[in-house]
C-alpha positions as CSV (number, residue, x, y, z in Angstrom):
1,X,-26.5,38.1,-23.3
2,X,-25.7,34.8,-21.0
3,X,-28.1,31.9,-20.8
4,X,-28.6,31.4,-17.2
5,X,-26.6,28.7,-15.5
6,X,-29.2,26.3,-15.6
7,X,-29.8,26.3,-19.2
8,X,-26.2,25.5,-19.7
9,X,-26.3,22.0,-17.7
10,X,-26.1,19.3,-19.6
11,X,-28.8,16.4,-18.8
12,X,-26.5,14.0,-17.2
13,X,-26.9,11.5,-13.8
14,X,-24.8,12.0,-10.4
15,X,-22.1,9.6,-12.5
16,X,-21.7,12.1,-15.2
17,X,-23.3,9.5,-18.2
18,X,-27.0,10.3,-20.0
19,X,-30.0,10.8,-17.3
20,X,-31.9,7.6,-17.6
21,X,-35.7,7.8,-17.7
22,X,-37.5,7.7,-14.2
23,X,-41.0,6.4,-15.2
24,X,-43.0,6.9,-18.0
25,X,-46.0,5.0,-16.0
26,X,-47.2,7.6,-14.4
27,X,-44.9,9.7,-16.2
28,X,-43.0,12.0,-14.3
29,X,-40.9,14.9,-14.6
30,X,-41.2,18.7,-14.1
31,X,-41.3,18.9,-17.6
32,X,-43.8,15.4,-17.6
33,X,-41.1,13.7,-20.1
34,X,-40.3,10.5,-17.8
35,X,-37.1,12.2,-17.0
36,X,-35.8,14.5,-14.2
37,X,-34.5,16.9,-16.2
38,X,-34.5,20.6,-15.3
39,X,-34.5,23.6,-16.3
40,X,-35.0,27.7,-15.8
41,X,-38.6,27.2,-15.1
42,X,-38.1,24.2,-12.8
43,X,-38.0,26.3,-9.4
44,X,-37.9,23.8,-7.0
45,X,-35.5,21.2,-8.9
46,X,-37.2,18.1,-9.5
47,X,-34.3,16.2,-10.1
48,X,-34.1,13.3,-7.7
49,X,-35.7,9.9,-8.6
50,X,-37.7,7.9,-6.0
51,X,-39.2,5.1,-5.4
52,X,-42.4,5.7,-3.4
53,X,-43.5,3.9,-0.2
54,X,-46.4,4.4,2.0
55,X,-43.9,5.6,4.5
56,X,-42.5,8.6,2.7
57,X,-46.4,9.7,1.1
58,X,-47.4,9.9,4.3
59,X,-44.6,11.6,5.5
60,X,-45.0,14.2,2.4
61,X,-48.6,14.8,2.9
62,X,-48.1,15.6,6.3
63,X,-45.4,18.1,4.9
64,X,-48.3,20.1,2.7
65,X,-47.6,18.2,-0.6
66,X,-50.1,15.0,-1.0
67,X,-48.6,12.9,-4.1
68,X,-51.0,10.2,-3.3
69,X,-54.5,11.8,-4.0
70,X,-55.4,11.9,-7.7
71,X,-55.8,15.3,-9.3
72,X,-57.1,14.6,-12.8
73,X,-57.2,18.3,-13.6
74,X,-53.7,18.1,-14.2
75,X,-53.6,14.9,-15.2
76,X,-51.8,14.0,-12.1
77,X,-52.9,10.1,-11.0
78,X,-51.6,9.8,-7.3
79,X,-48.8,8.1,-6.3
80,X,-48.9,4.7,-4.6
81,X,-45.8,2.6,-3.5
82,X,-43.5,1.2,-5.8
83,X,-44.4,4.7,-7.9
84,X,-41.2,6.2,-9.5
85,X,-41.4,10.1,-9.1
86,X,-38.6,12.6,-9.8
87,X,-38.9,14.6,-6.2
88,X,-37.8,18.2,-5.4
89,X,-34.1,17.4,-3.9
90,X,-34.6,19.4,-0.8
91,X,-37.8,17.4,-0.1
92,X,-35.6,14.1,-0.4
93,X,-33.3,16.0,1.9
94,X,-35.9,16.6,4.2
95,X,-37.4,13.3,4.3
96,X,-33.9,12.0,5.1
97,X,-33.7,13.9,8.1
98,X,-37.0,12.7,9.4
99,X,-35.8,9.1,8.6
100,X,-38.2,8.7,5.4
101,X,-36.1,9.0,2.5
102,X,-37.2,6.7,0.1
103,X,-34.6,5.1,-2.1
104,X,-33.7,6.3,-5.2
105,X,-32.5,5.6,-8.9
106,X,-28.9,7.1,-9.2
107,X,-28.6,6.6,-13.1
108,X,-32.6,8.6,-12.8
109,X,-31.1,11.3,-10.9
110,X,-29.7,14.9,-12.1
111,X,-26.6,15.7,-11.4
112,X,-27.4,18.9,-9.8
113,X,-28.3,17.1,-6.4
114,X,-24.5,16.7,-6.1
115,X,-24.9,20.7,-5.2
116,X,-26.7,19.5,-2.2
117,X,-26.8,16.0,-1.2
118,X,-23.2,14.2,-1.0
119,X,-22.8,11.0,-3.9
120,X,-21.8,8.7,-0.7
121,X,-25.2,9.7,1.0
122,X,-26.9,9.3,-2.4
123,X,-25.5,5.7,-2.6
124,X,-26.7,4.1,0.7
125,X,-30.1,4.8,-0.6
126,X,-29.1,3.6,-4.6
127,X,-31.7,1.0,-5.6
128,X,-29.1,0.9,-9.1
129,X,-25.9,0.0,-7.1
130,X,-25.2,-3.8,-6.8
């Protein structure tokens, strides 16, 4: 039997080299390791690592997913801005549509966005790219 595709990815950033951590403070992660790494059970692809502003939580909440408000029954302490957050990648997608992509850590970030978001897009919003 195959592994599904997914399970065969390696855990490497948009340039091809190790995935550097997100944020371990709060930690992030679909798999809450500081890293967006993914996997089978990571449906909606958390791969894509943010920097949050008020901007883009607003803009989220209003979207039907509030990262700001605590939920400490999952250990889950709201976001607030200058939060790193490994987002779903069509959310970031989204949000740069509407004008409220936040930027993002390109050496943070899973390859797999390069399925969906272009690595020239990805770099005008690079808060790793001198």
């Amino acid at each position: 039997m195959n592994k599904p595709f997914y399970e065969q990815e390696p855990e490497l950033n948009v340039f091809g080299q190790p995935l550097q951590p997100c944020s371990t403070s709060p930690v992030t992660g679909f798999f809450r390791n500081g890293n967006c790494s993914t996997g089978p059970a990571d449906e909606g692809r958390h791969t894509v690592c943010a920097e949050m502003t008020d901007a883009f939580l607003a803009f989220s909440k209003s979207r039907g997913n509030d990262l700001s408000t605590p939920m400490p029954e999952y250990a889950f302490p709201g976001l607030k801005a200058g939060d790193r957050w490994c987002l779903v990648a069509l959310r970031w997608m989204e949000a740069l549509q509407a004008g409220m992509a936040p930027r993002i850590v390109l050496g943070a970030t899973h390859q797999s966005v390069l399925r969906h978001i272009e690595i020239e897009v990805l770099k005008k919003y690079a808060l790793d790219l001198s």
